[in-house]
C-alpha positions in Angstrom: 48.3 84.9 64.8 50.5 87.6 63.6 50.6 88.8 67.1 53.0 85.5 67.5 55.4 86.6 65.1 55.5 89.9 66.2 56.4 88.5 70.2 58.8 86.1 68.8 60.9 89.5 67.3 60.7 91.0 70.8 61.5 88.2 72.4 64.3 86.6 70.8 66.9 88.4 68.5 68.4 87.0 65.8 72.2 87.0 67.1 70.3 84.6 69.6 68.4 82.5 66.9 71.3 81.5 64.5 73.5 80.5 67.7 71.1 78.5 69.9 70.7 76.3 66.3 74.5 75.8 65.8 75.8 78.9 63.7 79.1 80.6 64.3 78.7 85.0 64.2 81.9 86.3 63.8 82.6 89.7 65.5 81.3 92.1 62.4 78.0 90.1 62.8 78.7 87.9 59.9 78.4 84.2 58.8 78.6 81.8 56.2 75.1 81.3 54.2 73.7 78.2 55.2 71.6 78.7 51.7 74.1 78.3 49.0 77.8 77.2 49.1 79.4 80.2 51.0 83.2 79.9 51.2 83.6 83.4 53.0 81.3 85.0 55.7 78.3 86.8 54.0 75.3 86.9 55.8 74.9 89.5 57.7 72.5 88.7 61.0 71.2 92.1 62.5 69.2 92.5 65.6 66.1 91.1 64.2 66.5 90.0 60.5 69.2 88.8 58.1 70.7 89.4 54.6 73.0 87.6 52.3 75.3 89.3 50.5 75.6 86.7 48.4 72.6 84.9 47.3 70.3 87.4 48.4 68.6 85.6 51.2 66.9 87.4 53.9 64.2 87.5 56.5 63.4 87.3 60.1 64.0 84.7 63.0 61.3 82.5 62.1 61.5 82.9 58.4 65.3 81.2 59.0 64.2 78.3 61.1 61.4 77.4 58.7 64.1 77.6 55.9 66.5 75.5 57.4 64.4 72.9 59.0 62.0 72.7 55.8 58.8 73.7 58.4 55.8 76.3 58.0 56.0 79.4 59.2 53.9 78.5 61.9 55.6 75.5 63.3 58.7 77.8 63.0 57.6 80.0 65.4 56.4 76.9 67.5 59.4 76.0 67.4 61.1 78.8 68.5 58.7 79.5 71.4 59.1 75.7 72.7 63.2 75.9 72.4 63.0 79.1 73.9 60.2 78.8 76.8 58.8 81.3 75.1 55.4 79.7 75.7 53.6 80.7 72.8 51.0 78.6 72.3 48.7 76.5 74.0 51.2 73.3 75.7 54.1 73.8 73.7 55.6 70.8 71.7 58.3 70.2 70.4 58.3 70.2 66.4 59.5 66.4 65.2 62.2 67.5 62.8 65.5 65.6 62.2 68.1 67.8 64.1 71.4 66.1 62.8 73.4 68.6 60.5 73.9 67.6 57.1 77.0 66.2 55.7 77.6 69.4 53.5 76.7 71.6 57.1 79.3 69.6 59.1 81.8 69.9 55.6 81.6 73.7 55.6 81.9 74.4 59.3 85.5 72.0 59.7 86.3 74.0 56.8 85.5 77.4 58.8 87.3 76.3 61.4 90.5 74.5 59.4 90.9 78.0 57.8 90.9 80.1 61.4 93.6 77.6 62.6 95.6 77.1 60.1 95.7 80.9 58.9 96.5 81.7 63.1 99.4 79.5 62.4 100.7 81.0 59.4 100.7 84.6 60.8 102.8 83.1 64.1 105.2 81.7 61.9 105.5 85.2 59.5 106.4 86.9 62.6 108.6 84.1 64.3 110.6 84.3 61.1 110.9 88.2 61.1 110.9 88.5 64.6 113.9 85.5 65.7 115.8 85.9 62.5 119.6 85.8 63.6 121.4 89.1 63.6 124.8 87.6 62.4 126.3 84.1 61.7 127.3 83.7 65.1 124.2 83.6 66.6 122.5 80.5 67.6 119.0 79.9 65.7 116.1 80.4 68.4 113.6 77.5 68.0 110.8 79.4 66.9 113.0 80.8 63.9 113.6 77.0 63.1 109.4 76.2 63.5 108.9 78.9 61.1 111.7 77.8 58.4 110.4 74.2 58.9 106.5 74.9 58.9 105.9 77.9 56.8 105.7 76.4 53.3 103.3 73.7 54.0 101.1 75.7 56.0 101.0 78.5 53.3 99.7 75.0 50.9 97.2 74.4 53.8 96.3 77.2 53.9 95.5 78.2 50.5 93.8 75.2 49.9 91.3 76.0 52.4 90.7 79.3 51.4 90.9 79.3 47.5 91.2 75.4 46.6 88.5 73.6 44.9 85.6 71.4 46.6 87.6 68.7 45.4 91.0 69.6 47.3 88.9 70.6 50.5 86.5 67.3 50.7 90.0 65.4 50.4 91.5 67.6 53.7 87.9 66.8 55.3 88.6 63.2 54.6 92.5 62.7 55.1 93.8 65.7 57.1 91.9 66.5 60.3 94.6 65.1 62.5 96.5 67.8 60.8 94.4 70.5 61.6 93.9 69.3 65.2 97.8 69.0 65.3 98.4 72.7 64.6 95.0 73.0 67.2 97.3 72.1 69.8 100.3 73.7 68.8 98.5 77.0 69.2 97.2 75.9 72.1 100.7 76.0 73.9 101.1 79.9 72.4 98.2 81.5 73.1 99.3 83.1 75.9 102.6 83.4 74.2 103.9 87.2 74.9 107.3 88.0 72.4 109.0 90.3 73.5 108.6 94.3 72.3 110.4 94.9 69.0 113.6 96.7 69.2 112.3 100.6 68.7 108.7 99.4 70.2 107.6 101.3 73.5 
């Protein structure tokens, strides 16, 4: 039986594993711990394992699933092969196990992703406001200037409440201000391909 665990390793890597089951890796190879309330990336998933930084956690592919669906290591890996067509063991099943993310999982990931917007907008607006300020009191205010004068406080609240605020102050953004967040979605939307121009003195 060991043999199966040892397949599953050489089969599957753990990048793999922790995104096929709905976990965002950021580019260092980090995540938030699904195993304690983790504000800030700090699980590290390397090629065929994982480590918290915070709580400690770690193990292998399987040893995740089984944590985070509550299963044996064995219908882990049973799991893993039948997701994966790995085809493991004798007619593969799948394991009945209730799939639906928890209230706290789908909490902590708008959260993840409220922060990444709303701390893309902030940094826009800095440089809008550094970038457009008018050189004398002749000139005419350029729009984004304006944005940035108008935005920049309240998104520097958002912002740090997101980031530093207490589970209190989040749960009531989850609640009341996703239309918010999906606002300032779509207002970076329209400037992502945004080019300013070079900076006076810039190559």
């Amino acid at each position: 039986m060991d043999g199966v665990f040892e397949e599953i390793k050489d089969r599957v890597s753990m990048p793999e594993v922790v995104k096929f089951y709905g976990f965002d890796v950021n580019r260092g190879g980090m995540m938030c711990c699904p195993f304690h309330d983790d504000r800030n990336p700090s699980m590290k998933i390397y090629e065929q394992n994982y480590y918290c930084f915070g709580c400690g956690e770690s193990g292998d592919a399987t040893g995740f699933v089984a944590k985070i669906y509550g299963l044996r290591q064995i219908d882990a890996a049973k799991k893993i092969s039948y997701d994966f067509g790995l085809g493991l063991f004798d007619h593969d099943r799948a394991v009945p196990i209730k799939t639906e993310p928890s209230e706290n999982q789908k909490f902590r990931s708008w959260i993840n992703s409220a922060t990444a917007i709303v701390s893309a907008y902030f940094d826009k607006l800095s440089d809008w406001r550094e970038r457009y300020r008018p050189k004398n009191e002749n000139d005419k205010p350029n729009a984004l200037f304006v944005e940035s004068l108008q935005q920049m406080s309240y998104v520097e609240y958002l912002r740090d409440t997101l980031k530093f605020g207490s589970k209190e102050d989040q749960h009531d953004m989850y609640e009341h201000d996703k239309a918010v967040i999906e606002k300032i979605r779509q207002r970076l939307s329209k400037v992502k391909y945004y080019a300013p121009p070079p900076r006076r003195g810039s190559i």
